[in-house]
Wavefront OBJ file of the C-alpha trace (Angstrom):
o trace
v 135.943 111.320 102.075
v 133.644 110.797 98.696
v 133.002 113.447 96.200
v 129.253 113.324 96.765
v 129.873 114.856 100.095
v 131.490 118.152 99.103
v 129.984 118.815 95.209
v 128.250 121.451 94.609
v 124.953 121.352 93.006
v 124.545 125.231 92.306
v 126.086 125.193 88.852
v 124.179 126.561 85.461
v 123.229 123.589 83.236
v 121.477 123.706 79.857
v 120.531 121.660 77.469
v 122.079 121.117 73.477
v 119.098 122.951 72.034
v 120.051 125.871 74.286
v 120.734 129.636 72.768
v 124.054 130.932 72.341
v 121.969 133.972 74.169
v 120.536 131.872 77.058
v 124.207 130.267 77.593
v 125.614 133.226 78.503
v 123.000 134.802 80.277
v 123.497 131.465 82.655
v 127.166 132.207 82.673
v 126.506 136.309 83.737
v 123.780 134.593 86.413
v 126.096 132.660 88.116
v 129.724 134.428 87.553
v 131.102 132.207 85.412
v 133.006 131.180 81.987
v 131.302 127.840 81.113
v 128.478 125.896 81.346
v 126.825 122.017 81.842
v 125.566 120.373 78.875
v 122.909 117.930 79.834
v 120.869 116.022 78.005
v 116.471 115.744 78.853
v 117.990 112.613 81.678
v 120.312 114.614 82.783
v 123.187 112.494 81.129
v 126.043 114.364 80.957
v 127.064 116.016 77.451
v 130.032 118.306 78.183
v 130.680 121.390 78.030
v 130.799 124.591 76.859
v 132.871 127.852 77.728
v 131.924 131.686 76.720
v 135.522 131.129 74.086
v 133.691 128.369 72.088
v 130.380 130.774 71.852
v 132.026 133.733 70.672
v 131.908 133.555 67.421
v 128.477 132.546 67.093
v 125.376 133.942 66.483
v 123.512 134.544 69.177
v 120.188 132.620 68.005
v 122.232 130.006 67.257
v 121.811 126.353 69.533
v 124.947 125.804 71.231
v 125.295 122.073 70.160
v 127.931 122.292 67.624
v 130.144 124.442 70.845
v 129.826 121.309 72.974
v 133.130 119.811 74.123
v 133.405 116.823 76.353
v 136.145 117.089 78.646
v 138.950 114.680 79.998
v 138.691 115.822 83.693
v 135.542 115.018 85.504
v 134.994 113.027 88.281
v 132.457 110.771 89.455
v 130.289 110.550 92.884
v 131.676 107.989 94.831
v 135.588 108.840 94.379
v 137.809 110.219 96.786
v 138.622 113.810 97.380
v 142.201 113.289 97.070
v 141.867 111.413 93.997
v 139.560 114.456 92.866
v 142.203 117.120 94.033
v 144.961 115.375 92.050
v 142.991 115.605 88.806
v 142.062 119.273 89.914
v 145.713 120.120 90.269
v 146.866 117.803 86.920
v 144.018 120.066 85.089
v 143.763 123.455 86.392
v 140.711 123.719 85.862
v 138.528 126.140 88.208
v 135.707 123.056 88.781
v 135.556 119.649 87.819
v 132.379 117.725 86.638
v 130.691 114.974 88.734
v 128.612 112.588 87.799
v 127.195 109.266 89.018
v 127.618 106.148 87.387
v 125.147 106.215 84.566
v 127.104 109.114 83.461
v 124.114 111.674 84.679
v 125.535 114.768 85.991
v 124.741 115.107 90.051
v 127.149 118.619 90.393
v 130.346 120.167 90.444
v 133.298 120.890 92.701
v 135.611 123.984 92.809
v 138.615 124.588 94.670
v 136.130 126.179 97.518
v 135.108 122.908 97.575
v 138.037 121.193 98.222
v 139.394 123.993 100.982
v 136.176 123.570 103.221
v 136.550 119.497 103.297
v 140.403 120.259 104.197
v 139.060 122.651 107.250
v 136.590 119.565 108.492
v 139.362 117.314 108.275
v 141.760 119.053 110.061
v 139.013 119.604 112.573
v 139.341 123.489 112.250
v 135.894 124.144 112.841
v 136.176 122.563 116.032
v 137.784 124.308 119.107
v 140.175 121.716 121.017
v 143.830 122.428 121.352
v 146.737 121.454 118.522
v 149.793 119.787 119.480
v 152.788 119.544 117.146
v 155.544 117.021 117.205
v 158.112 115.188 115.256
v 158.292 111.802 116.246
v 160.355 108.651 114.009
v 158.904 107.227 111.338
v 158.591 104.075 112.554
v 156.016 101.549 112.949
v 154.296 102.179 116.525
v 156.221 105.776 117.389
v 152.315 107.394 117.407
v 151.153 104.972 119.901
v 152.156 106.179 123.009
v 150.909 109.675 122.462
v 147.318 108.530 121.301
v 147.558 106.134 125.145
v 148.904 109.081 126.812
v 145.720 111.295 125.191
v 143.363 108.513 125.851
v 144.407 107.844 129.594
v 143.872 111.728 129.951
v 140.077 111.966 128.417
v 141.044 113.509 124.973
v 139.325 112.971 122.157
v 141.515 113.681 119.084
v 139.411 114.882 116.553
v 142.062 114.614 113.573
v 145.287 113.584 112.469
v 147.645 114.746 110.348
v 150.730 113.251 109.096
v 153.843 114.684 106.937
v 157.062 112.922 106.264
v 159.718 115.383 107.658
v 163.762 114.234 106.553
v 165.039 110.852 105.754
v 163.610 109.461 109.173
v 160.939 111.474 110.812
v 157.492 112.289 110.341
v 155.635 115.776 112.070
v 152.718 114.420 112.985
v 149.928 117.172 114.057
v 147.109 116.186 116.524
v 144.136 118.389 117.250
v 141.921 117.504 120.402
v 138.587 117.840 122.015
v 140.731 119.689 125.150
v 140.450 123.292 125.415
v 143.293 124.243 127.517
v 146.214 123.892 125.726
v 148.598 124.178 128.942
v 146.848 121.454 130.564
v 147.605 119.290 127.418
v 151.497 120.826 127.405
v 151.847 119.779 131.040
v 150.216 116.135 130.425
v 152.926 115.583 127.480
v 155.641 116.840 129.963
v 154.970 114.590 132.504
v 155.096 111.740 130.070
v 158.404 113.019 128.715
v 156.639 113.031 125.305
v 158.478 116.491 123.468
v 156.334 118.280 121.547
v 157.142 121.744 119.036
v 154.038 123.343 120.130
v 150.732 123.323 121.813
v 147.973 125.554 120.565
v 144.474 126.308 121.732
v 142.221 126.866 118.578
v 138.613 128.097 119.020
v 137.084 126.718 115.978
v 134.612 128.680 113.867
l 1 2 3 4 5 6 7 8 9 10 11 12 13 14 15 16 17 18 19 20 21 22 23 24 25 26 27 28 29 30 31 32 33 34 35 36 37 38 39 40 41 42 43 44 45 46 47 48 49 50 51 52 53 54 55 56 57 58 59 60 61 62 63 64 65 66 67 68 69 70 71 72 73 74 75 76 77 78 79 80 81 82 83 84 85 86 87 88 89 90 91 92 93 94 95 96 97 98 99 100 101 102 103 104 105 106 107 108 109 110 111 112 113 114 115 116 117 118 119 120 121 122 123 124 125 126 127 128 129 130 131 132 133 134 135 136 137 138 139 140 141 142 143 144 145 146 147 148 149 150 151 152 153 154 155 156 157 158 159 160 161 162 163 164 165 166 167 168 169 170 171 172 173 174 175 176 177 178 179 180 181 182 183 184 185 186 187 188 189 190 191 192 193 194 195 196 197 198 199 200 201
């Protein structure tokens, strides 16, 4: 998953000859503390936050406010990689921009919850099955046969080391009878924590 995919593009963004008025008229428009600095190509300047305007006149261009950040991320990196600097940071939204440095939009921690719901499949109804199988090379491979042979479609994957040895590894499918898919694991002796339908959204 890319950056480009989830970044928001509904952010305020002015330029350096901005107002110190306009600036935070932006920020009361959209419910926020800072604001894009951009320049007439849309390169990106920085930023500035309602701290670094407050003890300026009003009248005054916002230029000499402008701060250019360490965290920002660019278009075409990952959403992990993005998450890490988001977490590192702790910042409520990260810059994005392409790579001539113009700015193509932001993304916020909303951001980054509603790519984790697609790729857990969430929004998808199927059924969830739970289990903790070794973590080994090949241990997964005779529950995605098992789900094959049976006309599932698993529509994610999730994997998290669990002890010194095993991994829980969480599989939703396209099945929406989660008994059906408890009984098909039972007959091929494959133990499972839990089997849940999910109706997706």
């Amino acid at each position: 998953m890319i950056v480009k995919r989830w970044m928001s593009k509904d952010f305020p963004k002015v330029k350096p000859s901005c107002t110190v008025r306009e600036c935070l008229s932006k920020m009361r428009l959209y419910h926020t503390d800072a604001c894009i600095v951009a320049d007439d190509d849309d390169k990106f300047l920085g930023l500035v936050n309602k701290a670094s305007l407050s003890q300026m006149n009003l009248e005054d261009p916002i230029e000499d406010a402008i701060t250019f950040p360490d965290f920002y991320v660019r278009e075409n990196d990952s959403v992990e990689e993005a998450l890490l600097m988001f977490l590192e940071n702790q910042e409520p939204f990260l810059p994005v921009v392409d790579e001539n440095m113009k700015f193509s939009g932001v993304i916020t921690l909303q951001d980054f919850l509603e790519s984790m719901l697609e790729v857990t499949a969430m929004d998808e109804p199927g059924s969830k099955i739970s289990l903790l199988l070794p973590d080994v090379p090949g241990s997964l491979k005779k529950v995605v046969n098992v789900l094959a042979d049976n006309n599932m479609n698993i529509l994610s994957v999730i994997t998290i080391k669990e002890g010194e040895d095993k991994r829980r590894v969480v599989i939703k499918v396209d099945s929406k009878n989660a008994e059906d898919v408890a009984k098909i694991l039972e007959m091929y002796e494959i133990p499972y924590d839990y089997v849940v339908e999910e109706e997706g959204f």
